[in-house]
C-alpha positions as CSV (number, residue, x, y, z in Angstrom):
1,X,-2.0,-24.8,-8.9
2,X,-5.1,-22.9,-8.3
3,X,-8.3,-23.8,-10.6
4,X,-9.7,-20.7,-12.2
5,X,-12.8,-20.6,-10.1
6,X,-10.8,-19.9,-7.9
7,X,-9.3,-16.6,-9.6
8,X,-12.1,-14.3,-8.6
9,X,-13.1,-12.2,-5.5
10,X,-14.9,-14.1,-3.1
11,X,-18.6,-13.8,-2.9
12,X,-18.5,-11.9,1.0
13,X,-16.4,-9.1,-0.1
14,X,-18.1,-6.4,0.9
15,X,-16.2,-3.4,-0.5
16,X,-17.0,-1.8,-4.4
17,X,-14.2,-0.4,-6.1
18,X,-14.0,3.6,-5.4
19,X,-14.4,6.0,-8.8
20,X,-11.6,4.9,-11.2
21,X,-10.2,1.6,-9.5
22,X,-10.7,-1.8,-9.8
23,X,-9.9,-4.6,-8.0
24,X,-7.7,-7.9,-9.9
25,X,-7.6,-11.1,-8.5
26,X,-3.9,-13.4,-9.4
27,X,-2.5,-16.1,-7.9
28,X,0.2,-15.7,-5.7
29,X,1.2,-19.3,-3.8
30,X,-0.6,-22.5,-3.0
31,X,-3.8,-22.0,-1.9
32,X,-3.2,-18.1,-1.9
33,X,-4.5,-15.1,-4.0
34,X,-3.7,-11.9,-4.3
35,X,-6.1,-9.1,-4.5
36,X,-4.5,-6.0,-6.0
37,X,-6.1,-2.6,-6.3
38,X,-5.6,-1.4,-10.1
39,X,-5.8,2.6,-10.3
40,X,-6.9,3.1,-14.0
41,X,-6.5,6.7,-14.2
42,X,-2.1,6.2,-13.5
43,X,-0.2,8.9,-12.8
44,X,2.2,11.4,-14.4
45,X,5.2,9.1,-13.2
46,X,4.1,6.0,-15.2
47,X,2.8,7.9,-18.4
48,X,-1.3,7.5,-17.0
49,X,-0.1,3.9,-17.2
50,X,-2.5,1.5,-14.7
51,X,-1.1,1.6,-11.5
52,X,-1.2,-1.3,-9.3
53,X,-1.3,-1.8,-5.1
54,X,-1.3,-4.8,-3.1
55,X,-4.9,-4.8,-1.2
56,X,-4.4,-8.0,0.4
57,X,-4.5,-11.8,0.3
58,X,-7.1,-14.1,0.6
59,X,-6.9,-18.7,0.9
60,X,-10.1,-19.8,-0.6
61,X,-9.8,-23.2,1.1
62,X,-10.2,-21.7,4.9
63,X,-11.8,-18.2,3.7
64,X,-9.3,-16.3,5.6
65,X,-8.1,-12.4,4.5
66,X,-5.1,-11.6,5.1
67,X,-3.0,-7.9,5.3
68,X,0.1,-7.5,3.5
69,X,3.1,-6.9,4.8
70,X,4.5,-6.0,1.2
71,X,3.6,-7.5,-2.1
72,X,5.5,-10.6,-1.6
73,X,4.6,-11.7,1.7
74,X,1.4,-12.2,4.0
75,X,0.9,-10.3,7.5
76,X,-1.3,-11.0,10.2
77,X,-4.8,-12.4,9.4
78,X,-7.7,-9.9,9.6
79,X,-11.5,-9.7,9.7
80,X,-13.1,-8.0,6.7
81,X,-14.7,-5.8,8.1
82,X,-12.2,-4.1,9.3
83,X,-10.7,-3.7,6.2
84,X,-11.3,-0.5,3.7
85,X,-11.7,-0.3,-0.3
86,X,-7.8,0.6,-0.6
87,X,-6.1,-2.0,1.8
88,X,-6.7,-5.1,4.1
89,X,-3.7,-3.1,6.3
90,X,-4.7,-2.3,9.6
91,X,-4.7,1.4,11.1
92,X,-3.0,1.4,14.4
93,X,-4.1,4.7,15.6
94,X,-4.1,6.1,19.5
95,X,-7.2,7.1,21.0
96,X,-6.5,10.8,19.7
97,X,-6.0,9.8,15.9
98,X,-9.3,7.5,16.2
99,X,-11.4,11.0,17.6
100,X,-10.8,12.9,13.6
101,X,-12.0,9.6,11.9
């Protein structure tokens, strides 16, 4: 099991929460957290209720991000800096899509 010192966002992330998010930290296997976006604001669907989305996962013992593939499972590693506010997930955009970016 993971000590609570553990249970926070590592000190080199470099992204802020955008307006009305927040980012929660809970562990999800040995060795691995999860780093969930929390939309405060909710929407009409869940009553204004919180609403939560899988940023990404992190293992503090080898500092290594990695994208989801869903909420239950990890994807490829990636480097955080190529990573946004919302998601760890990687575009894959042809040359045209990267030009309106």
């Amino acid at each position: 099991m993971m000590n609570q010192s553990e249970l926070h966002l590592p000190n080199d992330f470099p992204h802020k929460p955008p307006e009305g998010y927040e980012y929660q930290v809970l562990p999800f296997k040995r060795g691995v957290i999860a780093v969930w976006t929390v939309y405060l604001n909710g929407f009409l669907f869940n009553n204004f209720n919180p609403h939560y989305c899988i940023w990404g996962f992190y293992k503090p013992k080898t500092q290594q991000y990695f994208a989801p593939k869903n909420s239950k499972q990890l994807g490829d590693e990636v480097d955080i800096n190529d990573t946004t506010p919302y998601s760890a997930i990687q575009l894959n955009l042809n040359p045209l899509m990267s030009a309106f970016l």
